[in-house]
C-alpha positions as CSV (number, residue, x, y, z in Angstrom):
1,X,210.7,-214.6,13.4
2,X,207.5,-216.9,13.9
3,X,205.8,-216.3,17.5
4,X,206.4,-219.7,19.8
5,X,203.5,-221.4,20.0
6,X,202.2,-220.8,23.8
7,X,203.3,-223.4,26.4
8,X,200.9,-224.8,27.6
9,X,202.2,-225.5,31.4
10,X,201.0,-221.6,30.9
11,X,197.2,-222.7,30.7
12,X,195.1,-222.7,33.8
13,X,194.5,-226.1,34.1
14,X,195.3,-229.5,33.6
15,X,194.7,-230.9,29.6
16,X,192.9,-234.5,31.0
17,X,193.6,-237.8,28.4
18,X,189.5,-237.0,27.5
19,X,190.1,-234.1,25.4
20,X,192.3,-236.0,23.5
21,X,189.0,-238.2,22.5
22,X,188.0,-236.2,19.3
23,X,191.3,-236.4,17.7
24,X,191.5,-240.3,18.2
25,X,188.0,-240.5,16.5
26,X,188.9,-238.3,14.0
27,X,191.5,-240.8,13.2
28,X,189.7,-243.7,13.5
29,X,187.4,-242.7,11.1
30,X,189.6,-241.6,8.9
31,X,191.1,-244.8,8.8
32,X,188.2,-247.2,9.5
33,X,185.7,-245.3,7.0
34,X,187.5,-246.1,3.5
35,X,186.9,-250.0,4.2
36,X,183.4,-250.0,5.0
37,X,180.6,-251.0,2.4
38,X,180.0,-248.8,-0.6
39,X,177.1,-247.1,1.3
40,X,178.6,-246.0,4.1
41,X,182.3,-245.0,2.3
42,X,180.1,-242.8,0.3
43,X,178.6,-241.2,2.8
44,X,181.7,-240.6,4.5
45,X,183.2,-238.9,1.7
46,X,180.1,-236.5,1.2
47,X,180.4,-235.4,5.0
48,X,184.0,-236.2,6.1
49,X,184.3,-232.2,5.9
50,X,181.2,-231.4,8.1
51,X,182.5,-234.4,10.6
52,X,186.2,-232.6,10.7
53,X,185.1,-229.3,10.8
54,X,182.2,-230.2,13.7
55,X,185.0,-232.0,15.6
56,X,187.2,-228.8,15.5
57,X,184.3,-226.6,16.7
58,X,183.8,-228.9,19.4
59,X,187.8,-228.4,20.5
60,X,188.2,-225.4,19.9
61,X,184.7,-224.3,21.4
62,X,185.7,-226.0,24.9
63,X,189.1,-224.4,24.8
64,X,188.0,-221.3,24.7
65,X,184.8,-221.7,26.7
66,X,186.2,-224.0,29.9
67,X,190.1,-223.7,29.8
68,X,191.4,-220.2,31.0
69,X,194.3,-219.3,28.1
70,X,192.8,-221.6,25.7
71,X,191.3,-218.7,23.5
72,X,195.5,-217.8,22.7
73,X,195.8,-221.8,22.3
74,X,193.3,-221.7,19.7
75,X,194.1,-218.8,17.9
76,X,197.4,-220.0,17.6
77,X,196.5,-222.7,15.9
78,X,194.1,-221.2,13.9
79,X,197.1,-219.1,12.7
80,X,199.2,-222.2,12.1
81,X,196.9,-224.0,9.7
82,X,196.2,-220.8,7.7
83,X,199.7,-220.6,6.8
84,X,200.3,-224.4,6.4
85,X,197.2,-224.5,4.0
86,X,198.5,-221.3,2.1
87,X,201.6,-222.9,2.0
88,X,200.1,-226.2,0.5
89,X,197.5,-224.4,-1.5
90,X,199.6,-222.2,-3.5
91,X,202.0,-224.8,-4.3
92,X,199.2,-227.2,-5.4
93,X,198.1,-224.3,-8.1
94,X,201.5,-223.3,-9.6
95,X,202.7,-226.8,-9.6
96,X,199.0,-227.8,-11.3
97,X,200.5,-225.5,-13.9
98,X,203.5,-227.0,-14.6
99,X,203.0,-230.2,-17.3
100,X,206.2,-232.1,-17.7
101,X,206.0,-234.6,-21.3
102,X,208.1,-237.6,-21.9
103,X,207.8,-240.4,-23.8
104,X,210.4,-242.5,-22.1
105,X,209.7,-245.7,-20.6
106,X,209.4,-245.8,-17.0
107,X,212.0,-248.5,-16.2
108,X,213.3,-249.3,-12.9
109,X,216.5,-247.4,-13.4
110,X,214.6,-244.4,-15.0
111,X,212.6,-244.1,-12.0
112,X,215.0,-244.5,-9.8
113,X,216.6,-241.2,-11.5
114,X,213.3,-239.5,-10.9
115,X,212.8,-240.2,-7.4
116,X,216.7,-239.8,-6.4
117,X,215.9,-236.1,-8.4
118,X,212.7,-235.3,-6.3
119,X,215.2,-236.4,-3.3
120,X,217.3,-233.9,-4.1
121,X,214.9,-231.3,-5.2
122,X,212.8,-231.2,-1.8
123,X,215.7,-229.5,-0.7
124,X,215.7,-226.7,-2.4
125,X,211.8,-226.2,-3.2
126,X,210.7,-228.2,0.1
127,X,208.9,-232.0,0.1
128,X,205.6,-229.8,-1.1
129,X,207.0,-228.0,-4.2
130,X,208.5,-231.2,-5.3
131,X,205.9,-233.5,-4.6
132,X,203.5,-231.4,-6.4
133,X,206.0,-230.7,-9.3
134,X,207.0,-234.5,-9.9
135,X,203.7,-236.7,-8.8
136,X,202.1,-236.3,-12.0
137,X,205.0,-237.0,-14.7
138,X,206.0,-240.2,-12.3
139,X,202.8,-241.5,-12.6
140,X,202.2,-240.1,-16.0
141,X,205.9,-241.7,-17.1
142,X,204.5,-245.6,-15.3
143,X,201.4,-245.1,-17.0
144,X,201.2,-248.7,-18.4
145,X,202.4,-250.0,-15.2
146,X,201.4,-247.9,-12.3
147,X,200.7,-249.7,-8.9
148,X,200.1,-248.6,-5.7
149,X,204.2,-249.2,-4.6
150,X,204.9,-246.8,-7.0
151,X,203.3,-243.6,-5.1
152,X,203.7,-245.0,-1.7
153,X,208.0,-244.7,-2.5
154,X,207.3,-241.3,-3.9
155,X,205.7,-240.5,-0.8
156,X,208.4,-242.2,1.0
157,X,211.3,-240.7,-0.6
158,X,210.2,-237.1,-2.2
159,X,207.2,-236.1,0.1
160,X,209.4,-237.1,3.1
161,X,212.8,-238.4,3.8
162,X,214.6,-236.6,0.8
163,X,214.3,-233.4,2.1
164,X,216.0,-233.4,5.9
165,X,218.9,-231.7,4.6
166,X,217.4,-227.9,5.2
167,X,215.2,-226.0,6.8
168,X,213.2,-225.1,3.4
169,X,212.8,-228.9,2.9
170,X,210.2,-230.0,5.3
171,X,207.7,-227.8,7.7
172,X,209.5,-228.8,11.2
173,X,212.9,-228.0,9.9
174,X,212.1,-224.4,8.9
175,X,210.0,-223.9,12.2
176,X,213.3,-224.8,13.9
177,X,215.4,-222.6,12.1
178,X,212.9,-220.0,13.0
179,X,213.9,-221.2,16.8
180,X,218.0,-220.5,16.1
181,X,218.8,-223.6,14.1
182,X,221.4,-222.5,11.8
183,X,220.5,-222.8,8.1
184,X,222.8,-224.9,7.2
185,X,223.5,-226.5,10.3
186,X,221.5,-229.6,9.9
187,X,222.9,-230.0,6.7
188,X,226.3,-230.5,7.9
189,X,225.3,-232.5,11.1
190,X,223.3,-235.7,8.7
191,X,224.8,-236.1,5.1
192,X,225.4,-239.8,5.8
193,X,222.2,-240.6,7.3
194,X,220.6,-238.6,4.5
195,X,222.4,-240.5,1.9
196,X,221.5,-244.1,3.9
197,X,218.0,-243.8,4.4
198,X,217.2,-242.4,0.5
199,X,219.6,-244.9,-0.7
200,X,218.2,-247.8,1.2
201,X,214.9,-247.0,0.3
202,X,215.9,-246.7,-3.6
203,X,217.7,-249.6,-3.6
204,X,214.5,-251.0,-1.9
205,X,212.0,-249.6,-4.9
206,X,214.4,-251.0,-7.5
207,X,214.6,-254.5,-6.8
208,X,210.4,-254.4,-6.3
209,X,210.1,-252.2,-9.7
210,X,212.4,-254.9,-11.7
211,X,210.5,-257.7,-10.5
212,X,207.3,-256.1,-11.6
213,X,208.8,-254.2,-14.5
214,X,209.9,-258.2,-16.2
215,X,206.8,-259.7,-15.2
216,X,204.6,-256.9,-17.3
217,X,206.4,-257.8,-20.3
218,X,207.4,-254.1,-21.1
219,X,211.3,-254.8,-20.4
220,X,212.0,-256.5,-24.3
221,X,213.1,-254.1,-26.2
222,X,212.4,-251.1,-24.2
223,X,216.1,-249.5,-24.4
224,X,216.0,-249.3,-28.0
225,X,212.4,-247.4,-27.4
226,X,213.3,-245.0,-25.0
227,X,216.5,-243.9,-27.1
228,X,214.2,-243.5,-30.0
229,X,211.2,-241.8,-28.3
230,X,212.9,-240.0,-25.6
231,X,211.6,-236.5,-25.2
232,X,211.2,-233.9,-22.7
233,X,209.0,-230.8,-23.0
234,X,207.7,-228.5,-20.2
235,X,205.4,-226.5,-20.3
236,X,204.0,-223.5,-18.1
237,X,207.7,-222.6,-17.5
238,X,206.4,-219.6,-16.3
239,X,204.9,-220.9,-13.3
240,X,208.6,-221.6,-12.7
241,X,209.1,-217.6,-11.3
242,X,205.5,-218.3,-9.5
243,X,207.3,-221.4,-7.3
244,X,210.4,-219.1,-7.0
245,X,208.4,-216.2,-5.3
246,X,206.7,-218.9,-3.0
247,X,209.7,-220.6,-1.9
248,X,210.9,-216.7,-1.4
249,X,207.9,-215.8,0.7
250,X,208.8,-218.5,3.1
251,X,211.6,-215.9,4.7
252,X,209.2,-213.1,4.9
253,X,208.0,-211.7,8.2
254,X,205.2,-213.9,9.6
255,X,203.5,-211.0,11.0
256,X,200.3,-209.9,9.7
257,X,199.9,-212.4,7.3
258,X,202.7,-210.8,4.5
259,X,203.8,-214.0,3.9
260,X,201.1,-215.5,3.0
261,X,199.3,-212.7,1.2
262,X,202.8,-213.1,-1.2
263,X,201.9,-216.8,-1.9
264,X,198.4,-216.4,-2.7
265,X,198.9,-213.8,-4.9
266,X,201.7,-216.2,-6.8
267,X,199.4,-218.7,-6.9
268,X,196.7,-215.8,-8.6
269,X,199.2,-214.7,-10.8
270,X,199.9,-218.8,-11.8
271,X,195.9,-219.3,-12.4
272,X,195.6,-216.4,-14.8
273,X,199.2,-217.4,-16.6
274,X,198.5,-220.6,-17.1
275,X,197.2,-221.9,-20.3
276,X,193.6,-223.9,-20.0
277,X,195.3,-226.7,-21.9
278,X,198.1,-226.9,-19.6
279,X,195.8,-227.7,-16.5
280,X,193.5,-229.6,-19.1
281,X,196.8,-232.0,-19.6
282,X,197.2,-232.1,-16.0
283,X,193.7,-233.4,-15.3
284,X,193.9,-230.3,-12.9
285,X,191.1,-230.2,-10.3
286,X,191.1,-228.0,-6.6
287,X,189.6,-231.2,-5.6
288,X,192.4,-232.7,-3.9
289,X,193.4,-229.8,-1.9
290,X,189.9,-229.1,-0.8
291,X,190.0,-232.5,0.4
292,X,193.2,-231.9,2.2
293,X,192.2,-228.4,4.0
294,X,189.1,-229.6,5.4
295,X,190.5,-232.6,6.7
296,X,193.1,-230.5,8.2
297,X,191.6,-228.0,10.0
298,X,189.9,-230.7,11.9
299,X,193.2,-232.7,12.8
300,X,195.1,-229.1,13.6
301,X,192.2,-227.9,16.1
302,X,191.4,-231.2,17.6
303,X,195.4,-232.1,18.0
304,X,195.2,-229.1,20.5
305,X,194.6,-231.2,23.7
306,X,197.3,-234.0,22.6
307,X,200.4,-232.0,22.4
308,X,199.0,-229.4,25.1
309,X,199.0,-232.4,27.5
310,X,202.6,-233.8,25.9
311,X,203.9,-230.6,26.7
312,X,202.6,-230.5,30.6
313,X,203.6,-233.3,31.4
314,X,206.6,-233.9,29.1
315,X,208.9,-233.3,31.7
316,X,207.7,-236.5,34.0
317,X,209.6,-238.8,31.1
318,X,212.9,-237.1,32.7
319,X,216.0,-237.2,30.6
320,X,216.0,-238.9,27.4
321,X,218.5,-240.1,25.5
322,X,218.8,-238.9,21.3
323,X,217.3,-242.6,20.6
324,X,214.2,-242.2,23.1
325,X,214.1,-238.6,21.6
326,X,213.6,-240.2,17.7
327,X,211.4,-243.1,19.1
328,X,209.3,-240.4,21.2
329,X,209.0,-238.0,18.2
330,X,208.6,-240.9,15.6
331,X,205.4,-242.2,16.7
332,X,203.8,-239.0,17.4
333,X,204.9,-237.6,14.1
334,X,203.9,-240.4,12.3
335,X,199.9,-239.3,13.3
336,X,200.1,-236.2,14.7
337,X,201.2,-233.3,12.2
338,X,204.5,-233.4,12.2
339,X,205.7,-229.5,12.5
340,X,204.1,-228.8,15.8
341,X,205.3,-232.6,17.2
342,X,208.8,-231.3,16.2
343,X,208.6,-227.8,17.8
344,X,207.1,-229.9,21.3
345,X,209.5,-232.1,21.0
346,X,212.2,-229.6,20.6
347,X,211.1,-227.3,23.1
348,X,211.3,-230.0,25.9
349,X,214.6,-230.8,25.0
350,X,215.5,-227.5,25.5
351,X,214.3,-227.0,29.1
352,X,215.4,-230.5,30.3
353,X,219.2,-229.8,28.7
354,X,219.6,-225.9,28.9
355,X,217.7,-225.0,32.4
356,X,219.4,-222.0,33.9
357,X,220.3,-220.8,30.6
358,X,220.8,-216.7,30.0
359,X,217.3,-215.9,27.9
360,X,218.1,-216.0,24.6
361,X,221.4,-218.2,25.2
362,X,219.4,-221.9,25.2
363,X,219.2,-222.8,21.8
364,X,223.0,-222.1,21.3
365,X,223.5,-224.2,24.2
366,X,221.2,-226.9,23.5
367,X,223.0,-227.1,20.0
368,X,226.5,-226.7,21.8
369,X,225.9,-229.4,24.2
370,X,223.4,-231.8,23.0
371,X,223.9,-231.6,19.5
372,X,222.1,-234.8,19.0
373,X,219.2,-234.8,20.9
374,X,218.4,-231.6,18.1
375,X,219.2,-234.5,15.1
376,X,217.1,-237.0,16.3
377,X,214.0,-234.9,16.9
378,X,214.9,-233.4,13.8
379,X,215.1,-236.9,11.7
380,X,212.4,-238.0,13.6
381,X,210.1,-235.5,12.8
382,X,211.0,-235.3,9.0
383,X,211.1,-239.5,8.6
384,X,208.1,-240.8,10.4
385,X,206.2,-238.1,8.9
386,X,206.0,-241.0,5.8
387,X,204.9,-243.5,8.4
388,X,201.0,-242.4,7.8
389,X,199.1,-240.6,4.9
390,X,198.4,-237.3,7.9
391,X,202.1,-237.5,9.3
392,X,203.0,-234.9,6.6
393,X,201.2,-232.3,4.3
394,X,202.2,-233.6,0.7
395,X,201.3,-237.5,1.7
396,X,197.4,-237.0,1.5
397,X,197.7,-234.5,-1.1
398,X,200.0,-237.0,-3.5
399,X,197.5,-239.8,-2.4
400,X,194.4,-238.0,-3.5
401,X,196.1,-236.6,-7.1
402,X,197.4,-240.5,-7.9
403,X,193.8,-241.2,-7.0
404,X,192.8,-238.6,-9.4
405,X,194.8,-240.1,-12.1
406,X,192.7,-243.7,-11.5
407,X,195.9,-245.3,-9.2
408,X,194.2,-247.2,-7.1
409,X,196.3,-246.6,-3.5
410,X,196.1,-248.4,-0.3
411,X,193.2,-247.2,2.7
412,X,194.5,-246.3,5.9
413,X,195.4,-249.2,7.5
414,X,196.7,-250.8,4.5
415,X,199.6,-248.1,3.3
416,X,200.6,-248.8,7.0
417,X,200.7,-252.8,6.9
418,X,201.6,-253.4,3.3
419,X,203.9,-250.8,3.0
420,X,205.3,-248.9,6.8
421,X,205.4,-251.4,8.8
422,X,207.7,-253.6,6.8
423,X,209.2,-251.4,4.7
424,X,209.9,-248.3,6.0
425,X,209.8,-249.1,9.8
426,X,212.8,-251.1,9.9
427,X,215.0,-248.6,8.0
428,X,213.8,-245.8,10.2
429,X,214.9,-248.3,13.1
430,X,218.2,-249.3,11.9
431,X,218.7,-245.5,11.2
432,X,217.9,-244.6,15.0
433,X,220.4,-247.6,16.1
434,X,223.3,-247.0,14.1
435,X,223.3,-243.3,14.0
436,X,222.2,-242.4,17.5
């Protein structure tokens, strides 16, 4: 079992709104910086590390320095973001390894396939393996095509919303079931949401991939060439038993680091395996996940203060309803992590539904009783974590491997106003409305 994080009602003292200040700058910058001149978007990307990394001293450094109990806080989350980059990390490497060849033609309905298949897939090998397993071939497979819509839908629908159905799928769910969420509880609780949301959002995808697939001129004749030229070939099908004994690690104790020692030494075992033309093919690089841990540690450090003062004075919001739950958990998973928003989020539907509970008795009650307060912190957590490229692990990972690849993707502020805000948004919406 994974150690609760500690409350922090325990800490000795109150977590004031002005701790909060380096995470919000943080984010600004991460969103403001990409849209500055060339000067100054190049010097953010030379020392956008140092900046995170300073920004998590400074946290961390006052935690432990000014707030009595802090030093547990921190080392808590210290703990946390070793085993979410581990996580991340590994997968990166043994999915690097993995080249997947066709010659079809992407057309709308064969992308649809692929995504509807990553969808499925995040289930069983979590939105990470999948992402990390599928990005390249999608965007390998649109090649004469590709366009920013493209990746922002695989984020959307593999890195995200496709896998809700288990706890292996995304990061919240598993820290749940960790928490006495039956495995498969979930599972059977949102099959019908599951199958709205992915379906609205392929149907979504196809109609803007037919429009743009007729307009490139690629659509005459391209049945007859995919028939004739359709292959498939993988290769570094070995790193196949690599993402098995990852995915298998996840159920290991989470004491003394096991867990993690088992997916680092899969993701070894992947890097000596592999063949130098296979990640040649791949364009492979440990530049995007480089990227993605330094920028983490910063936002899992300075986060510390926002959901330490969300949990101390969660209670004052009184009793919510499931739809103020999803709404609650929504925004703040959309750009705060979204694990440790779910486990908050969970944890104070707990006490406010459960209080008086036998110890050890809460979380059978809580899913007895208030059964859907648990779905829509759990939908929550897993759908809005697409709202923003941080909500989620895979999204900034995904964005910086298209990147890689020369798609040119969306800033900040524009993946959230061309594409969240009136795609996704009012999906997520009509999801909350009609099933909660």
């Amino acid at each position: 079992m994974l150690p609760s994080p500690p409350l922090a009602s325990g800490l000795v003292g109150t977590i004031t709104p002005a701790l909060i200040a380096p995470f919000g700058l943080l984010l600004l910058l991460i969103a403001a910086m990409p849209l500055t001149p060339h000067r100054l978007k190049r010097l953010w990307e030379l020392y956008c590390p140092h900046v995170a990394v300073g920004l998590a001293v400074i946290v961390a450094a006052w935690f432990v320095l000014r707030i009595p109990g802090g030093t547990t806080l921190v080392m808590h989350s210290v703990r946390e973001y070793v085993s979410f980059i581990v996580l991340i990390g590994s997968l990166f490497v043994v999915a690097g390894g993995i080249h997947i060849q066709t010659r079809a033609e992407a057309t709308p309905r064969a992308n649809v396939t692929l995504l509807l298949i990553g969808a499925v897939l995040a289930n069983f090998i979590g939105t990470t393996g999948a992402s990390m397993v599928l990005i390249r071939p999608f965007i390998r497979m649109n090649r004469d095509r590709i366009a920013a819509y493209h990746v922002v839908f695989f984020i959307f629908i593999v890195s995200n919303c496709g896998g809700s159905l288990t706890p292996i799928g995304d990061p919240p769910l598993f820290l749940g079931y960790l928490r006495g969420v039956p495995f498969f509880w979930l599972a059977a609780q949102v099959p019908l949401v599951w199958v709205t949301i992915i379906g609205a959002l392929l149907a979504t995808f196809y109609l803007i991939d037919r429009r743009d697939f007729k307009r490139s001129g690629l659509g005459q004749g391209a049945d007859k060439r995919i028939r004739k030229n359709d292959t498939l070939r993988v290769d570094g099908a070995i790193n196949l038993l690599f993402l098995s004994v990852i995915i298998g690690a996840v159920f290991l104790p989470a004491g003394y680091f096991v867990r993690e020692g088992v997916m680092l030494a899969a993701a070894a075992g992947s890097w000596l395996c592999t063949p130098k033309r296979v990640h040649a093919q791949n364009q492979f690089s440990l530049g995007p996940v480089r990227e993605v841990a330094f920028l983490f540690v910063g936002i899992f450090i300075t986060m510390m203060p926002a959901l330490a003062y969300l949990e101390q004075h969660g209670k004052e919001f009184g009793a919510m309803t499931p739809r103020q739950y999803y709404i609650a958990t929504g925004a703040l998973s959309a750009v705060l992590d979204n694990a440790p928003t779910y486990v908050n989020f969970l944890k104070l539907a707990e006490v406010n539904s459960t209080a008086g509970a036998p110890a050890g008795e809460s979380m059978k009650r809580l899913l007895e009783n208030d059964a859907p307060l648990v779905v829509a912190v759990s939908l929550a957590s897993v759908f809005f974590g697409a709202m923003t490229y941080i909500g989620n692990g895979p999204n900034f990972m995904v964005k910086s491997i298209a990147e890689s690849m020369g798609v040119r993707m969306p800033g900040f502020f524009g993946y959230i106003v061309k594409f969240s805000l009136p795609v996704l948004l009012p999906l997520l919406a009509l999801v909350g409305w009609w099933f909660l």
